[in-house]
VEXPAMI-985835 format. One record per atom (N, C-alpha, C, O): residue number from 1; residue in one letter; atom name; x, y, z. Coordinates in nm, 3 decimals. Example, Ala and Ser with C-alpha at 12.3 -4.5 7.8 and 13.67 -1.06 7.14 Angstrom:
BEGIN
+------+------+------+---------+---------+---------+
! resi ! resn ! name !       x !       y !       z !
+------+------+------+---------+---------+---------+
!    1 !    A !    N !   1.319 !  -0.569 !   0.780 !
!    1 !    A !   CA !   1.230 !  -0.450 !   0.780 !
!    1 !    A !    C !   1.320 !  -0.330 !   0.780 !
!    1 !    A !    O !   1.424 !  -0.332 !   0.846 !
!    2 !    S !    N !   1.285 !  -0.225 !   0.708 !
!    2 !    S !   CA !   1.367 !  -0.106 !   0.714 !
!    2 !    S !    C !   1.290 !   0.003 !   0.787 !
!    2 !    S !    O !   1.341 !   0.114 !   0.804 !
+------+------+------+---------+---------+---------+
This chain:
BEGIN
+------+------+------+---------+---------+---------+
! resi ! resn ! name !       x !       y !       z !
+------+------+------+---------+---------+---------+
!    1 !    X !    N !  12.363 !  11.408 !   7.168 !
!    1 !    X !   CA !  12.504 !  11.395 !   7.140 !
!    1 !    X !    C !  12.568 !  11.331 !   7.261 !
!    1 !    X !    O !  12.533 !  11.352 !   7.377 !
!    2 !    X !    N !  12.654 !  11.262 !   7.227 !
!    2 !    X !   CA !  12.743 !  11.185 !   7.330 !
!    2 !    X !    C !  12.913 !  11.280 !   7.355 !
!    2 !    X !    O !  13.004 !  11.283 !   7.272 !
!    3 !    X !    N !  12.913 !  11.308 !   7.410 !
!    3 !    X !   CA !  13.057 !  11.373 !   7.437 !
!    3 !    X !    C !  13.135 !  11.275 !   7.589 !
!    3 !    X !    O !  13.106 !  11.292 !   7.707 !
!    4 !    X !    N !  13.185 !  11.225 !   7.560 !
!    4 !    X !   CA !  13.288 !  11.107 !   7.623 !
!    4 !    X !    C !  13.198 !  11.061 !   7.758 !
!    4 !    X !    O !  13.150 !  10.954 !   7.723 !
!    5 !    X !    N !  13.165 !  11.080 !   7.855 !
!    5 !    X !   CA !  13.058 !  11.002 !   7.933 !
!    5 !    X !    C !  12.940 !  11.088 !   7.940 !
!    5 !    X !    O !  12.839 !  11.080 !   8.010 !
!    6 !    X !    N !  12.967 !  11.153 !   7.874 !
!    6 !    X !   CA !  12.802 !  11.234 !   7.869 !
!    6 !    X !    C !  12.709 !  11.231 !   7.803 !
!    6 !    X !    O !  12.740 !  11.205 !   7.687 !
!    7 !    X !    N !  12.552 !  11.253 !   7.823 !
!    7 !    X !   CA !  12.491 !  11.286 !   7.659 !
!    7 !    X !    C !  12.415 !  11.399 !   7.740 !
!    7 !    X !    O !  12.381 !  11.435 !   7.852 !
!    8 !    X !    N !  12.411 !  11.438 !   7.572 !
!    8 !    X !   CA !  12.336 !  11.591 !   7.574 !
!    8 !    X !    C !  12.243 !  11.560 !   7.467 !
!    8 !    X !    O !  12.247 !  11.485 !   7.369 !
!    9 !    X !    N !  12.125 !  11.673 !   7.534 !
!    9 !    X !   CA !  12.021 !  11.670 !   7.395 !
!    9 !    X !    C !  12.018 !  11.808 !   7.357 !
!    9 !    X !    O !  11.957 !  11.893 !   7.421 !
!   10 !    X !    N !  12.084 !  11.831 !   7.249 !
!   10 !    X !   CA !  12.074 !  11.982 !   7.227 !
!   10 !    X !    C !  11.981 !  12.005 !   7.117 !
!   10 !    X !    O !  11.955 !  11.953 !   7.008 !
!   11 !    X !    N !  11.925 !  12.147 !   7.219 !
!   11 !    X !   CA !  11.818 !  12.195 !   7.181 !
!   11 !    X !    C !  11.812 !  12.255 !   7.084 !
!   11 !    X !    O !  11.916 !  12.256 !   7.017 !
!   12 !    X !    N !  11.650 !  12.362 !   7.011 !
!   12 !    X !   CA !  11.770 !  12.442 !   6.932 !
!   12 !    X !    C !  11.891 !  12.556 !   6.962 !
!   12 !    X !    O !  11.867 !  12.611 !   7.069 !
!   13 !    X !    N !  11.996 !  12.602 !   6.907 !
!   13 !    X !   CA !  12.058 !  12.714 !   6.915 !
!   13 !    X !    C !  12.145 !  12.653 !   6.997 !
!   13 !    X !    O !  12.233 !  12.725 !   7.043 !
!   14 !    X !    N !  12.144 !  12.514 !   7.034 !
!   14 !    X !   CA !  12.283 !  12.485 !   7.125 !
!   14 !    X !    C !  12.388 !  12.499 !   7.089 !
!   14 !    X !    O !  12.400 !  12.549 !   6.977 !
!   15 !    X !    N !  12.533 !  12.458 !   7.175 !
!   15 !    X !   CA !  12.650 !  12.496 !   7.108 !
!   15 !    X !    C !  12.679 !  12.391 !   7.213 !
!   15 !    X !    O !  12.609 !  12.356 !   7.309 !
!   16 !    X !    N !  12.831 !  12.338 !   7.161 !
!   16 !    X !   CA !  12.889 !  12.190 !   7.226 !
!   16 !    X !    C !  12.988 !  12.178 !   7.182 !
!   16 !    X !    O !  12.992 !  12.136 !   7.067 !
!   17 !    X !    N !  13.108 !  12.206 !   7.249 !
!   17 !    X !   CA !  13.249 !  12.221 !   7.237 !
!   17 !    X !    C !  13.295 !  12.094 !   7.284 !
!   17 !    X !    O !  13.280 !  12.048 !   7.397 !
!   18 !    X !    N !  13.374 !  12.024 !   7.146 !
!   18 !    X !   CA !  13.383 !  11.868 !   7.192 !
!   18 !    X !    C !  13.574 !  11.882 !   7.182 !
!   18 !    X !    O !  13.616 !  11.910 !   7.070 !
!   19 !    X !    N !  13.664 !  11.866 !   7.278 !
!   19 !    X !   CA !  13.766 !  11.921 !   7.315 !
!   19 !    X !    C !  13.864 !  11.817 !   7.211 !
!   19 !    X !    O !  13.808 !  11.717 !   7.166 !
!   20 !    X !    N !  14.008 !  11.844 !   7.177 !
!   20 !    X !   CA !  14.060 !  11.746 !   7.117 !
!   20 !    X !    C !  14.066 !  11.611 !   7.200 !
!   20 !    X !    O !  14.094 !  11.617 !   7.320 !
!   21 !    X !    N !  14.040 !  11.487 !   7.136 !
!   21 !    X !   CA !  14.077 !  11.308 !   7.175 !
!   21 !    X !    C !  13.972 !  11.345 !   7.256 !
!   21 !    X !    O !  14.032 !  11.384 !   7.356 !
!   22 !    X !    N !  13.862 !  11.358 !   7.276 !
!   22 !    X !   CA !  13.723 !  11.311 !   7.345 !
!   22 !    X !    C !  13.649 !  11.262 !   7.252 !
!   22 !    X !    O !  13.615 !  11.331 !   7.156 !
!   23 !    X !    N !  13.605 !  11.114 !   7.269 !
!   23 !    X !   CA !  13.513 !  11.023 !   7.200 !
!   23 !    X !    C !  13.397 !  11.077 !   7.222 !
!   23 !    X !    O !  13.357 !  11.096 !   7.336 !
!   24 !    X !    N !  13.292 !  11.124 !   7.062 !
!   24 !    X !   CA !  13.194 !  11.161 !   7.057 !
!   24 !    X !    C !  13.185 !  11.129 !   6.940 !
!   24 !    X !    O !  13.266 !  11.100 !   6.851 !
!   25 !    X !    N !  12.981 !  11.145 !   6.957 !
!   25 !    X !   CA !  12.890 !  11.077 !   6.842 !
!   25 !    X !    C !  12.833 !  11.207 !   6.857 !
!   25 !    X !    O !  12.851 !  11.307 !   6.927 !
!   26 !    X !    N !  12.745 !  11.162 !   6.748 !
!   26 !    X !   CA !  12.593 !  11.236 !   6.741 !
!   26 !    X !    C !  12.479 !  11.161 !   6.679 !
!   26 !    X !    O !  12.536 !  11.077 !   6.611 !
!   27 !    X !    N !  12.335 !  11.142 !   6.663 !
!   27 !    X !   CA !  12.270 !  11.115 !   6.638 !
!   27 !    X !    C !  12.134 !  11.173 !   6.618 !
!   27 !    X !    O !  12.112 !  11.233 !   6.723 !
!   28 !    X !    N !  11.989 !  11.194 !   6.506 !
!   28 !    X !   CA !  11.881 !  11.256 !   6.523 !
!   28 !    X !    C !  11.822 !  11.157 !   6.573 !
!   28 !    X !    O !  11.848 !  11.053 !   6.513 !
!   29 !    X !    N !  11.745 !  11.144 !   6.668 !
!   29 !    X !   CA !  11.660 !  11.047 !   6.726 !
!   29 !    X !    C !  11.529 !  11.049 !   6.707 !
!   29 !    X !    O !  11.457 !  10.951 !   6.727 !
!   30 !    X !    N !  11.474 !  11.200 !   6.653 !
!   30 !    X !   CA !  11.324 !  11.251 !   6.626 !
!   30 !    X !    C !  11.316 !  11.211 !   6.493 !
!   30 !    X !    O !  11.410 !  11.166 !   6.428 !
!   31 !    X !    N !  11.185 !  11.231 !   6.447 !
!   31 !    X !   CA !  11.141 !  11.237 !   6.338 !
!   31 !    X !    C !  11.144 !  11.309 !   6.244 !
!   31 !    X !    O !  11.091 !  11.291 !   6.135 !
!   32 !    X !    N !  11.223 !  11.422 !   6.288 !
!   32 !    X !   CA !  11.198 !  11.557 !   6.226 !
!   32 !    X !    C !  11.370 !  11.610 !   6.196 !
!   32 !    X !    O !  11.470 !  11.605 !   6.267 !
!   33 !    X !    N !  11.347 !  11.666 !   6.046 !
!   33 !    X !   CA !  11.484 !  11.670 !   6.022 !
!   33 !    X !    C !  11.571 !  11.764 !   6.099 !
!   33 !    X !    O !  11.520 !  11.851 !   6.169 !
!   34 !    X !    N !  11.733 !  11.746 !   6.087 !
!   34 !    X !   CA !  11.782 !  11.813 !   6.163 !
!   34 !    X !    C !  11.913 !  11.899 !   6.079 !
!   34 !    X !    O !  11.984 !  11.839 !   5.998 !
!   35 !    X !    N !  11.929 !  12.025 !   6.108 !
!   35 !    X !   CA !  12.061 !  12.090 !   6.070 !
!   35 !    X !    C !  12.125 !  12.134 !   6.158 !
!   35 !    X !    O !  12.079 !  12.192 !   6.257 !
!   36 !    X !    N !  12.242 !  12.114 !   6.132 !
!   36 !    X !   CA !  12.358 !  12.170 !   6.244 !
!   36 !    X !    C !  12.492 !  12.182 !   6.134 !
!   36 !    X !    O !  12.517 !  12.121 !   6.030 !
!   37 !    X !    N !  12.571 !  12.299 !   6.216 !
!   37 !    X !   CA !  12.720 !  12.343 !   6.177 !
!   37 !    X !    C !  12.826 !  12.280 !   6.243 !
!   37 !    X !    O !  12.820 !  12.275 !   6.365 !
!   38 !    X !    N !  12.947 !  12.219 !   6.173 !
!   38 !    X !   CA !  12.983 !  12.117 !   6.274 !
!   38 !    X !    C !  13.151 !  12.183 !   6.211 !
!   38 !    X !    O !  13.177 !  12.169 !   6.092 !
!   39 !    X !    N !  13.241 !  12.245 !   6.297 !
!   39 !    X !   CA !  13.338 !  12.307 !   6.266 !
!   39 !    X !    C !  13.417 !  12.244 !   6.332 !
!   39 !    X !    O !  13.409 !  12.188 !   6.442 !
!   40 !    X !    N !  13.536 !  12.263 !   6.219 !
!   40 !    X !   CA !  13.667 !  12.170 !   6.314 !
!   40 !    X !    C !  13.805 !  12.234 !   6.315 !
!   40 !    X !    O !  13.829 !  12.334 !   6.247 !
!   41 !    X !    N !  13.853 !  12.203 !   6.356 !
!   41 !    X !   CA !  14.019 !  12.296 !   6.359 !
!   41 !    X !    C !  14.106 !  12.157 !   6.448 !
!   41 !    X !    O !  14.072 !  12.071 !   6.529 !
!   42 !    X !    N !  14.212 !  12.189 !   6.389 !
!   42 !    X !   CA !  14.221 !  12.240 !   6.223 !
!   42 !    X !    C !  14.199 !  12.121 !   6.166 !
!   42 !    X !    O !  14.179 !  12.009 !   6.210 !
!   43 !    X !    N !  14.208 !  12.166 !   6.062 !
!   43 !    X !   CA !  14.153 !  12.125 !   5.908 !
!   43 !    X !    C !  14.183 !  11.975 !   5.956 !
!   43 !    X !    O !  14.233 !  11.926 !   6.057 !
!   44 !    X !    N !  14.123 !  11.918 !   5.825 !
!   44 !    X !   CA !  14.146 !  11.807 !   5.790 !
!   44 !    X !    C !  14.024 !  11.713 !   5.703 !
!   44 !    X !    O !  14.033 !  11.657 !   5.594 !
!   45 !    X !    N !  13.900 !  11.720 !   5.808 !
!   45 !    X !   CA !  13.791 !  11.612 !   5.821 !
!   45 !    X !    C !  13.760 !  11.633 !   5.748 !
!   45 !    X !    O !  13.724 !  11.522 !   5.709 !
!   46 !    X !    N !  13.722 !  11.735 !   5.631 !
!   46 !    X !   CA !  13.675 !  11.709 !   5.491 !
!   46 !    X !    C !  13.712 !  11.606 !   5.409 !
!   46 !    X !    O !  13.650 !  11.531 !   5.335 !
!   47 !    X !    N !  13.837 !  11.619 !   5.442 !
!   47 !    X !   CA !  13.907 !  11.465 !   5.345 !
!   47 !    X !    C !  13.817 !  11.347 !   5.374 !
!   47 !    X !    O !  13.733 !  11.285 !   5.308 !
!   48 !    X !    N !  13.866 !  11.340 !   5.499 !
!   48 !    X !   CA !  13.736 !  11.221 !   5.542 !
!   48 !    X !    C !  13.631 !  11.207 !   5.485 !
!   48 !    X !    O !  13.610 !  11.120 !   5.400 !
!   49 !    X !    N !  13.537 !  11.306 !   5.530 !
!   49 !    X !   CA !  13.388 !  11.303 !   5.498 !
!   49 !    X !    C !  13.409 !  11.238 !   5.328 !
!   49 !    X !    O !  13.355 !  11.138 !   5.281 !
!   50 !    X !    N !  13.508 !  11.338 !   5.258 !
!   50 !    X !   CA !  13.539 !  11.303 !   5.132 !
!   50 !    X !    C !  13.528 !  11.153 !   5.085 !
!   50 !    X !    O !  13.447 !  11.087 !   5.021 !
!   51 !    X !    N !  13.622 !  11.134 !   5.133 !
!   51 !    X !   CA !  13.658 !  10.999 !   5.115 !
!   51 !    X !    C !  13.540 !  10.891 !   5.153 !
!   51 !    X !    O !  13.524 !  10.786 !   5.090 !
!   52 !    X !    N !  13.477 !  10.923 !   5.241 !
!   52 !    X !   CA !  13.361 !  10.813 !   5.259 !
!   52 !    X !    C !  13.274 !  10.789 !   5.173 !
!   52 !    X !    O !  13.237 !  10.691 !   5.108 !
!   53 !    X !    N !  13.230 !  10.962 !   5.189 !
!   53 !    X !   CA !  13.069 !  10.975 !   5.047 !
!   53 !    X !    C !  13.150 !  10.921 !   4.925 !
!   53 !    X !    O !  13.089 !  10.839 !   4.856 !
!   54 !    X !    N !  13.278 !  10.952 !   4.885 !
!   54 !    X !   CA !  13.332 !  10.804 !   4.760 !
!   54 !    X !    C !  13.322 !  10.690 !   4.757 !
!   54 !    X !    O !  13.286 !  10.626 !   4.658 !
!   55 !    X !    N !  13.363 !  10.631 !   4.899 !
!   55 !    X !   CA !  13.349 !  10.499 !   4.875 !
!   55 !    X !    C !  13.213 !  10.440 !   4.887 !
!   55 !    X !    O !  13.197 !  10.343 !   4.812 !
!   56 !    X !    N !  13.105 !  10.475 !   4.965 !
!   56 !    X !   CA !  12.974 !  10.463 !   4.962 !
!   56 !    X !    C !  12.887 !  10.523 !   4.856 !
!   56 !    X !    O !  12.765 !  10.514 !   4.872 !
!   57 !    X !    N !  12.936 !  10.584 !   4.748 !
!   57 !    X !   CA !  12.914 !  10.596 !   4.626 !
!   57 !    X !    C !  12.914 !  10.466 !   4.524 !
!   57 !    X !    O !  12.834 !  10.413 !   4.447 !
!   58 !    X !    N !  13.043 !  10.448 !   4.565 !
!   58 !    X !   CA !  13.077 !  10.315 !   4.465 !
!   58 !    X !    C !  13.057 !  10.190 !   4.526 !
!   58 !    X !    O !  13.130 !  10.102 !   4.480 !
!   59 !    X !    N !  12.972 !  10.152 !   4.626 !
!   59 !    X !   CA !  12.897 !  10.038 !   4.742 !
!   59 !    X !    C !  12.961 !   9.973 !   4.834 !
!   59 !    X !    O !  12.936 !   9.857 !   4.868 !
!   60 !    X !    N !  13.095 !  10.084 !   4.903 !
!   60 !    X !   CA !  13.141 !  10.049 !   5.047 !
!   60 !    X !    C !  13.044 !  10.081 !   5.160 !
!   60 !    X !    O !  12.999 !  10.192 !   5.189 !
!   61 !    X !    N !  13.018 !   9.959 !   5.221 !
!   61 !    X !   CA !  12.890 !  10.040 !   5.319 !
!   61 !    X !    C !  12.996 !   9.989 !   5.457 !
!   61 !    X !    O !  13.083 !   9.902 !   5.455 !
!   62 !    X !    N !  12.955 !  10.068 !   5.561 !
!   62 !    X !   CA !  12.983 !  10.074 !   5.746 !
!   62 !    X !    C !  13.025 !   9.841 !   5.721 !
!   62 !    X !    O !  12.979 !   9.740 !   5.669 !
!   63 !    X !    N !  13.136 !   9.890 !   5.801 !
!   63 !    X !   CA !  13.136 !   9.685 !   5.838 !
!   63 !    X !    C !  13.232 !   9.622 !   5.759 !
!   63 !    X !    O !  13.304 !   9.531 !   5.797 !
!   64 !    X !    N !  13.231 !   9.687 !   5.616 !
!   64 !    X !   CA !  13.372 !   9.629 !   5.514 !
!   64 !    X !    C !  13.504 !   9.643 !   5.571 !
!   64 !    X !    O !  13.543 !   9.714 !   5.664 !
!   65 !    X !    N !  13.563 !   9.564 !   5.502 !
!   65 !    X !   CA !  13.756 !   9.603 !   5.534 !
!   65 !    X !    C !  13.756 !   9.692 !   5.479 !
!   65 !    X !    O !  13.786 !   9.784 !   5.554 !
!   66 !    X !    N !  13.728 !   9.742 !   5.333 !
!   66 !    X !   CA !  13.724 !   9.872 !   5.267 !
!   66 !    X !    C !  13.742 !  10.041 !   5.387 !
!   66 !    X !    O !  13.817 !  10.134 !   5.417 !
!   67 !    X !    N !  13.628 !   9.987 !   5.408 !
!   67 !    X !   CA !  13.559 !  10.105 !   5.484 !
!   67 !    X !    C !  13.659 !  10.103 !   5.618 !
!   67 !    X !    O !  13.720 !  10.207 !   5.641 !
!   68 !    X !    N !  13.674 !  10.014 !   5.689 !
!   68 !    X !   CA !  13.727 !   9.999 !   5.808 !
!   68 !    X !    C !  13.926 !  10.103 !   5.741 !
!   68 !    X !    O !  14.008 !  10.179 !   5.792 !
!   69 !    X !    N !  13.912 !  10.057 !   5.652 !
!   69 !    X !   CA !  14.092 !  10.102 !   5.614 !
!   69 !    X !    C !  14.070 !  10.268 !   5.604 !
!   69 !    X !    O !  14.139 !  10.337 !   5.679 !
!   70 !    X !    N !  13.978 !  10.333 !   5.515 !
!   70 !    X !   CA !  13.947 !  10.443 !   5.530 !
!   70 !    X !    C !  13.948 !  10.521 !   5.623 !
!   70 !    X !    O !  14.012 !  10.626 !   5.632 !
!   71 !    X !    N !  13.831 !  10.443 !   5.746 !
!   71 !    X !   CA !  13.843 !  10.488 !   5.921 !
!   71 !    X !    C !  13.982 !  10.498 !   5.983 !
!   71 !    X !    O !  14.030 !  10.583 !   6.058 !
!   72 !    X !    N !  14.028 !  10.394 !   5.934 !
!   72 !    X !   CA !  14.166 !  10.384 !   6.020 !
!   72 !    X !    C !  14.259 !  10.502 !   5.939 !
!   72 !    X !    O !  14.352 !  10.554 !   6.001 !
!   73 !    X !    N !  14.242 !  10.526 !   5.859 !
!   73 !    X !   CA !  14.350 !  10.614 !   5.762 !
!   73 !    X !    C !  14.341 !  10.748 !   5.852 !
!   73 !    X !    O !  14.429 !  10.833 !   5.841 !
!   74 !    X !    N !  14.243 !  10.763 !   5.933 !
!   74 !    X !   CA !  14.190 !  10.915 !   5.954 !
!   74 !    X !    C !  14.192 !  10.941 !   6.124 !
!   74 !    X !    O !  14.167 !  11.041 !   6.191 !
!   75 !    X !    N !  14.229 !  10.817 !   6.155 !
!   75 !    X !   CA !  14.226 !  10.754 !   6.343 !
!   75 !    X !    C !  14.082 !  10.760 !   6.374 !
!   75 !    X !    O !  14.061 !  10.780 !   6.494 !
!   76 !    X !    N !  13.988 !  10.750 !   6.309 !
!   76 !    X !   CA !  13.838 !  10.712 !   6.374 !
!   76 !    X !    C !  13.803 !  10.586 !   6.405 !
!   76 !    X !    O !  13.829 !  10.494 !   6.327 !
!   77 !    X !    N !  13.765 !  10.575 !   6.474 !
!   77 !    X !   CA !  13.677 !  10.426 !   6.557 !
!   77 !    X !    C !  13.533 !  10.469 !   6.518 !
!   77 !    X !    O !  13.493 !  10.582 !   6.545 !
!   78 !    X !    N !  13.458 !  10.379 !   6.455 !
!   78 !    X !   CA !  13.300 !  10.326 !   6.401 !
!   78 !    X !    C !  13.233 !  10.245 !   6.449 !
!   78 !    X !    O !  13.211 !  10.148 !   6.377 !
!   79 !    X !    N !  13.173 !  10.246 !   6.586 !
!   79 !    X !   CA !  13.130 !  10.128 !   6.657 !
!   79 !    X !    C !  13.014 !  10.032 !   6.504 !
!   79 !    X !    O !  12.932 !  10.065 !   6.418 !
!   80 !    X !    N !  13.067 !   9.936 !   6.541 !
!   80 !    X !   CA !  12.997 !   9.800 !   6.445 !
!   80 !    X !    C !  12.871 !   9.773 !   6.513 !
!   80 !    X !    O !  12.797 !   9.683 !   6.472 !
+------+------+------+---------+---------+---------+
């Protein structure tokens, strides 16, 4: 995980408190699947998530204006 100039590789059972307006990613880099709990306060990001798995349902993929208006609706940046 990237948390604003950092990366972390969390292990299992980690925990990673990503503070409000700090730019962060995440990524699995292994081969091997991964689960994690990803909680937010407050609310909101469901909409998001919502809204994406819709439009990439119906064949908005990462890179469209589509998609880009969505991101922006929600203040996320999507590196291209």
């Amino acid at each position: 995980m990237t948390v604003g100039d950092s990366e972390i590789n969390a292990s299992v059972g980690s925990y990673i408190l990503v503070p409000p307006g700090v730019v962060h990613t995440f990524a699995n880099i292994s081969d091997e699947p991964v689960r994690f709990l990803n909680i937010n306060a407050p609310g909101g990001l469901e909409k998001y998530l919502r809204d994406l798995a819709a439009a990439m349902r119906s064949g908005t993929m990462p890179g469209t204006p589509e998609f880009a208006t969505i991101v922006a609706k929600y203040d996320f940046v999507v590196p291209m």
